[in-house]
N, C-alpha and C positions, 0 to 999 in steps of 0.2 A: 236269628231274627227272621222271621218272616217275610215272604214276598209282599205283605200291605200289613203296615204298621198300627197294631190295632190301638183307636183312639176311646176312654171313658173321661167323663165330663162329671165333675160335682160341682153346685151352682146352674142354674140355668137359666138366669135373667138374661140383662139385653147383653152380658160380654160374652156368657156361657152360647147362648144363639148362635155366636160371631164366630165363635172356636168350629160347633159343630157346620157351618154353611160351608169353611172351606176345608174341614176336615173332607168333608161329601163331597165338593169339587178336586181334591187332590186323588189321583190317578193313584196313589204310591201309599194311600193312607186309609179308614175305613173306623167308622162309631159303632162300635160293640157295647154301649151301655152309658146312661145321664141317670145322673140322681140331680135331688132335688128335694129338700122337707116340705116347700108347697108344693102337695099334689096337681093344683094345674097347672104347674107346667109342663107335666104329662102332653097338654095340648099343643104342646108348639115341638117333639119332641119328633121327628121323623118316623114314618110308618116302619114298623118291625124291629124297632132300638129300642131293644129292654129298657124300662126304668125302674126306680127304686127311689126310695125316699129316707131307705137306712144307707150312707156310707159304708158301715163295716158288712151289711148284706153285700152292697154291691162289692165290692171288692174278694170278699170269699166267693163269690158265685163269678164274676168274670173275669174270662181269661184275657186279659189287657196287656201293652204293654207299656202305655202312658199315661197317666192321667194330670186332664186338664185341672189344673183348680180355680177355678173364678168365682168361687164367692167371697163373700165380705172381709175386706182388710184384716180381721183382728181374728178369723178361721184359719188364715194364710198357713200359719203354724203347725197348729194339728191337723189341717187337711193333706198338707206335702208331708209331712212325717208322716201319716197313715198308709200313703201312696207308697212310699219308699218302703218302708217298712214291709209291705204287701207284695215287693220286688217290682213297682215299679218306676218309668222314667218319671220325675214331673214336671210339667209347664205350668208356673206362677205366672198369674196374673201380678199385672203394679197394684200396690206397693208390694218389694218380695215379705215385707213382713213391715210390724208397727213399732219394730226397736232392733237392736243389735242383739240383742241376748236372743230372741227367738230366730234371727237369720243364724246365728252358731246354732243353733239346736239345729234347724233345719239344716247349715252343712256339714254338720257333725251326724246325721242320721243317714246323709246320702253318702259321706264316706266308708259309714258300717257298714253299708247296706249294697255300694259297689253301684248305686244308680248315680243318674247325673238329675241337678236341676236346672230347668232351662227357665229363666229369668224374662219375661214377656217386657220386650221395650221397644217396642213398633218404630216409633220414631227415628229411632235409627237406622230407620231403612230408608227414610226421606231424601228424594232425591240430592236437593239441598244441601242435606246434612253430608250425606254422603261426600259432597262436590269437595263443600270445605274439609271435612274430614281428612281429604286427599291433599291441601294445603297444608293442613298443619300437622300431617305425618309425614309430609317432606319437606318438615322448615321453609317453604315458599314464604309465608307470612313473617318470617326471622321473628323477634322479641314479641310477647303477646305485652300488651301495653295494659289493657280495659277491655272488659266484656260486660256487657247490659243487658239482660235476660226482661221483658215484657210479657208477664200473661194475665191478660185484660180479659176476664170471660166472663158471662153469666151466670147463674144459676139459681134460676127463682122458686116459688113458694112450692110448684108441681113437684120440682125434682127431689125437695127430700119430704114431703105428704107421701110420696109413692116408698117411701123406705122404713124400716125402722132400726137402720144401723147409721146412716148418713147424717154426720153434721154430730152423731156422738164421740165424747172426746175418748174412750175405750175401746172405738167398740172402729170408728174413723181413721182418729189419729190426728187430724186436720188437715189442713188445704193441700201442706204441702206433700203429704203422704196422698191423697185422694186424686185432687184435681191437676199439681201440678209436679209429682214425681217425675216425669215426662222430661219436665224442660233441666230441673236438679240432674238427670240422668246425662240430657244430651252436653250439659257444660262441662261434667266429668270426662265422658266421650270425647267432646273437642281438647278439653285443655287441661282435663284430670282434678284430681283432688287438691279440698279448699284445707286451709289451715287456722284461719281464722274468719270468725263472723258475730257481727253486730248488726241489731234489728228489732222492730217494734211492728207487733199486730195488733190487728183491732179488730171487734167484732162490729159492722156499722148499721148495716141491712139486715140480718140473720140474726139476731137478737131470742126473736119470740119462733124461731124450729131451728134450732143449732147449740151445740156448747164448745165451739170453735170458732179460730176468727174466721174471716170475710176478705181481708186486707192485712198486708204485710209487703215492708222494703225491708232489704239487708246489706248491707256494707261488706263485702268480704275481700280476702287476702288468699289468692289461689299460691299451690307448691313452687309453681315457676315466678312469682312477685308479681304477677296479675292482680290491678285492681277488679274486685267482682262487684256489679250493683244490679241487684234481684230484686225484683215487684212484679207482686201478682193482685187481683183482686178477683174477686167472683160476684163483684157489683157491676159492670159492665151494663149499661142500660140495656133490655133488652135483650140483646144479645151478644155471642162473641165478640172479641173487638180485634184483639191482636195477641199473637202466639209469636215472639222474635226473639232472636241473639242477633246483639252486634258486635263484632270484634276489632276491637282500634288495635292496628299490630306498627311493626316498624317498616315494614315493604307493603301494608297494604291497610285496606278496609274494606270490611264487606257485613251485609245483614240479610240476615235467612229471616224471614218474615212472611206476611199473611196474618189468617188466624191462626194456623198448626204447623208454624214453621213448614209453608208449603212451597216457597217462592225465593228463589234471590232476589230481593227485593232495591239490594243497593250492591254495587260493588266497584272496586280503585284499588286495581294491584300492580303489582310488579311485574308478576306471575304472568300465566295467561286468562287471560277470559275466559271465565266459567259458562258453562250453558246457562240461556234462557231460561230458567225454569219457573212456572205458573201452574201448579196444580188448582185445580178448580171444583174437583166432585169428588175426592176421593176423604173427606171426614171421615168417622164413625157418628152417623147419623141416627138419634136412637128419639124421633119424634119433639118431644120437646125440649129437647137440649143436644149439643154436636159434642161430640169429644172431642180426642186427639187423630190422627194421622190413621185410615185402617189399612195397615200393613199385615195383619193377624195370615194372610197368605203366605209370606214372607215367611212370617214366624213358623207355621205349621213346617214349609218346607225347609226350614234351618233343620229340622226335628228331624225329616227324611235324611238330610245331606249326613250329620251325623252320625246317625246311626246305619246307613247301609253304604254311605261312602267318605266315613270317617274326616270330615271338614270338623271346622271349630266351632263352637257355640257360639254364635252371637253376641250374647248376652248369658256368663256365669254367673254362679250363685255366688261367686266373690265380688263379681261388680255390683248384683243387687245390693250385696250388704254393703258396698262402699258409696250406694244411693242412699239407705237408711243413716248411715253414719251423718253424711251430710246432711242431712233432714236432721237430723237430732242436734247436733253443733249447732244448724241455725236456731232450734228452737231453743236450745239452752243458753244462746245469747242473747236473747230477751231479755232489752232493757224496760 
């Protein structure tokens, strides 16, 4: 491996941006080539970084040895498979894919191919997450009792006029593959895989630019007898409202909250008292709508630690596909 970990980019909207800003800030790391099928994005593309707008151009022509993938949900597949295939690492943007059948394909390609795929889930770098994380990987919380997942966010008429993948049901997935893969991620993280789930979505606002719903609860039954209750909506007046987990356990309670699970927002343990934590600026702010949590520094540098001083991935491409499974169980238990 080389002494600076050569970075290519396919996709270059606002996530693709995100990848190359701290790719460019990491000392340890370096953009050797973005593609892109629309050509302006040429323009936002750093001085002297090749582009392309053919994938398999760029890949026979650069020497890489990662490639980011951040375009549209329903490319996830055969863009990491090209990558791989081309011998290199890849970094999935969320969702790692829009079913299970295409995350096997994808880690069936990286185990022929001898690459790893690195699974993008920021969130879990969140202080927060983290705090609890550390609770309940040392049974401090004993019995998980209930967990309540809230994401209350916006997303109005701009954000999918500016697309023409979003909000379709092929090409999307829906809500909970798109908008809130995040928080489905970070409940596996805390407290691992569901086994049962019941739920009902609706499409209520998005009717006339969408073929997905809007809003959705779910009743679910997690592997430890955890009752689960998930709702999300992307009607939010306005804007974001709230991004939480609360966890009712048997030594304690506590809720990561804010908009992006930025905060402890409540806590009553046994345990000791967790830090203060009040993130305030740190979203993915992409003008008219915020995401989730921008840890994508984090992410790059999980990328360095593994490959030049052999730490664990953060996020494998077995946990992505155990986020896809769970998206799919909840949406097949639609009542």
């Amino acid at each position: 491996m080389p002494d600076k970990i050569r970075f290519s980019i396919v996709g270059f909207g606002n996530i693709g941006r995100r990848h190359a800003g701290q790719i460019l800030q990491n000392a340890d790391t370096e953009l050797v080539a973005v593609c892109d099928i629309d050509a302006a994005a040429k323009n936002h593309v750093p001085n002297g970084v090749p582009f392309f707008t053919d994938l398999g151009d760029m890949l026979k022509i650069t020497d890489a040895d990662i490639l980011c993938v951040c375009t549209p949900n329903y490319l996830h597949e055969p863009h990491t498979i090209a990558g791989l295939n081309a011998g290199m690492h890849t970094v999935v943007e969320k969702p790692m894919a829009i079913s299970i059948a295409e995350c096997d394909r994808m880690i069936a390609a990286a185990e022929k191919t001898g690459r790893t795929i690195f699974a993008v889930k920021q969130n879990r770098y969140n202080p927060p997450v983290q705090e609890v994380k550390k609770l309940m990987a040392n049974h401090e919380l004993g019995e998980i009792y209930m967990i309540q997942v809230n994401c209350f966010w916006n997303r109005g008429n701009a954000y999918y006029a500016g697309s023409d993948w979003r909000g379709k049901k092929d090409k999307d997935g829906g809500c909970l593959f798109t908008q809130f893969s995040h928080f489905v991620d970070i409940l596996y993280y805390l407290n691992g895989p569901i086994t049962e789930a019941q739920g009902r979505i609706h499409n209520y606002a998005h009717q006339h630019n969408t073929e997905v719903e809007d809003t959705g609860s779910f009743v679910m039954k997690a592997a430890n007898n955890a009752i689960i209750n998930f709702n999300f909506t992307t009607c939010a007046y306005e804007r974001n409202m709230e991004g939480s987990i609360t966890i009712i356990a048997e030594k304690g309670t506590v809720k990561i909250g804010g908009q992006y699970l930025n905060t402890v927002e409540y806590q009553k343990t046994e345990a000791a008292t967790l830090p203060n934590i009040n993130i305030t600026a740190k979203a993915n702010d992409y003008g008219l709508y915020q995401g989730s949590m921008s840890n994508h520094d984090k992410v790059i540098q999980n990328v360095v630690d593994v490959l030049h001083h052999n730490h664990a991935v953060m996020t494998s491409a077995e946990e992505g596909r155990e986020v896809v499974r769970m998206i799919e169980k909840m949406y097949y238990s639609i009542s």
